[in-house]
C-alpha positions in Angstrom: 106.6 169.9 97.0 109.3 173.0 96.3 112.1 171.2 97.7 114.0 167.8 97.2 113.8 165.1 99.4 115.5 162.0 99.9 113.7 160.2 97.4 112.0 162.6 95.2 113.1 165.9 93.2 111.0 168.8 94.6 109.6 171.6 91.7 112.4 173.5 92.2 114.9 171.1 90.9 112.6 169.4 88.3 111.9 172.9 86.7 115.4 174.0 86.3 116.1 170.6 85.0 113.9 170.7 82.1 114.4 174.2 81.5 118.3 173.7 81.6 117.8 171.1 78.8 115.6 173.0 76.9 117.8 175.8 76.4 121.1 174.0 75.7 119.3 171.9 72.8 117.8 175.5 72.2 121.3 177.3 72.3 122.7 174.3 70.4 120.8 174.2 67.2 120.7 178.2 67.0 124.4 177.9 67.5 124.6 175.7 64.5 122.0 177.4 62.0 123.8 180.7 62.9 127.0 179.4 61.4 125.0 179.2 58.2 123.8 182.4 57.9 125.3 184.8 55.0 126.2 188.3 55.7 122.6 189.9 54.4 120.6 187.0 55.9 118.3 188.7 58.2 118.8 187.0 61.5 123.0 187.1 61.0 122.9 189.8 63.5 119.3 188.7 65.0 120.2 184.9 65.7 123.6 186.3 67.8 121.7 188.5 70.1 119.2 185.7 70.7 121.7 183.5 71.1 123.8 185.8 73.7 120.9 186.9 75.8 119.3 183.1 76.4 123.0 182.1 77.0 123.7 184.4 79.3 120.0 183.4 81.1 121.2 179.4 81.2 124.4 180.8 83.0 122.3 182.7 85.8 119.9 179.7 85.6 123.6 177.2 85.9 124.2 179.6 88.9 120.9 179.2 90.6 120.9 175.4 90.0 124.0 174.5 91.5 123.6 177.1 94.6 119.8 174.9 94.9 121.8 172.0 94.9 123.8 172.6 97.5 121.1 173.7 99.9 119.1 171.4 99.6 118.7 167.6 99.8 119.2 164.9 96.7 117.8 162.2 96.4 119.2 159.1 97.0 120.8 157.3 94.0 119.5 154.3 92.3 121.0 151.7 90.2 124.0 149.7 91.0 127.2 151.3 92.6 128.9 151.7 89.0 125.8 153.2 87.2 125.6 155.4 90.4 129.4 156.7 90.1 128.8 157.0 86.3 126.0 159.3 87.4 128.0 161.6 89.7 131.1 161.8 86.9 128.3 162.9 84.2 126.6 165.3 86.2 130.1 166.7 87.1 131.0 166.6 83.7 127.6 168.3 82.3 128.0 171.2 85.1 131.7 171.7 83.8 130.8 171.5 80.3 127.7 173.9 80.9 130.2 176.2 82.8 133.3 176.2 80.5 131.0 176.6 77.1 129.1 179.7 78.6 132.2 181.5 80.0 133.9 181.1 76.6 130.7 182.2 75.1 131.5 185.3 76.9 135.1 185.7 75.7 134.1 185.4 71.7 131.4 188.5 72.5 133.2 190.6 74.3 136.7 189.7 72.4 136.4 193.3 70.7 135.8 195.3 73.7 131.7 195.6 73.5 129.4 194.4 76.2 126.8 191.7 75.7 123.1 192.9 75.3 120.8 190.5 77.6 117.8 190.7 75.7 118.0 194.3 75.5 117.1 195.0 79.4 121.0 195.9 80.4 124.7 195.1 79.7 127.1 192.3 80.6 130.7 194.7 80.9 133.3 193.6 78.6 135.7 192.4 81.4 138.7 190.1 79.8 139.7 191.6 76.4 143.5 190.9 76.5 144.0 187.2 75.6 146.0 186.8 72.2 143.4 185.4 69.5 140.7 185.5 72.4 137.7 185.4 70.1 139.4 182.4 67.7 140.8 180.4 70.6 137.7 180.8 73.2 135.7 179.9 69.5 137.3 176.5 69.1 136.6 176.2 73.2 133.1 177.2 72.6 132.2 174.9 69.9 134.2 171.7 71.1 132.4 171.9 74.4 129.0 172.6 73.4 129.6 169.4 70.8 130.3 167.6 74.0 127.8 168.8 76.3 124.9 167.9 73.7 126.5 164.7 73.2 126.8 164.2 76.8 123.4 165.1 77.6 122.1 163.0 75.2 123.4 159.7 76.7 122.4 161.3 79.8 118.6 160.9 78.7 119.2 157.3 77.6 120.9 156.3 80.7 117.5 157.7 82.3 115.7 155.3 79.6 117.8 152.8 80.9 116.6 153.0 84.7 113.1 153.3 83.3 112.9 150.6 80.8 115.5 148.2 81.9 116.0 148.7 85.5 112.9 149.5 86.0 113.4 152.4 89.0 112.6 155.7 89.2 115.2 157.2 87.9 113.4 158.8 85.5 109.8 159.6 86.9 111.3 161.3 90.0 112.0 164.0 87.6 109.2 164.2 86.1 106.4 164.8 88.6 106.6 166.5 92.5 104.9 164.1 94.3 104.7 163.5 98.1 105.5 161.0 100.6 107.1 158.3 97.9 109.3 155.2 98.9 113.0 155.0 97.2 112.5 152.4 95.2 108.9 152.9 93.4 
């Protein structure tokens, strides 16, 4: 099952999902151990250019995701009506956070006038370059937002503990596993 349905995630969904978390948790602790890194470390050049290129593959996956979502189906909600509104506002919230921490990505790398190198296959153009302080300011942006995405995302996995444990719903399994012809509640 490729696409969602009202009561299931399809393949589609569930693979960007988990590939979506993977990479900001990826992004996140590179991110940090980069801010370690001395001048003649050897990955102080080598951990940015991983770091760009995977970044600038979650935005085209972010893009891809939220087109998906709006052509096609989601499932239902489960849970009561506040966990179900908490849901909508953190999923907002994780989209916007995802968003705003990539595009200001962007502005530190391409502050001084250079392109960004995805992965060595082609260039991302050096488009905004004007902004007083862009690189500091878009920085601070950067690093506040990823802080907040993490954290986010991390009370989004124990909220889907919650349904699983707790509420007992599936919440949780739904995005786990494709399957076919399942009722609402399981």
């Amino acid at each position: 099952m490729f696409k969602n349905t009202e009561s299931r995630y399809g393949l589609v969904s569930i693979a960007i999902h988990w590939l979506s978390a993977l990479m900001v948790i990826g992004l996140f602790a590179l991110g940090y151990w980069m801010l370690t890194l001395g001048y003649y470390d050897s990955w102080y050049r080598l951990g940015p250019w991983w770091h760009k290129s995977f970044g600038i593959t979650l935005l085209v996956l972010t893009v891809i995701r939220l087109l998906w979502k709006f052509v096609n189906a989601t499932p239902k909600p489960l849970g009561t009506r506040f966990e179900q509104i908490g849901a909508r506002v953190g999923h907002g919230l994780i989209y916007a956070l995802l968003l705003v921490t990539m595009i200001s990505g962007y502005l530190i790398s391409t502050a001084d006038g250079r392109g960004i190198s995805v992965f060595d296959w082609f260039e991302i153009p050096a488009l905004i370059t004007s902004i007083p302080q862009q690189e500091d300011i878009a920085g601070a942006v950067h690093w506040y937002t990823a802080l907040a995405l993490v954290i986010l995302a991390a009370g989004h996995a124990l909220a889907a503990f919650k349904h699983h444990f707790v509420n007992k719903d599936s919440t949780l399994t739904r995005m786990l596993v494709a399957k076919r012809n399942q009722s609402n509640n399981d």
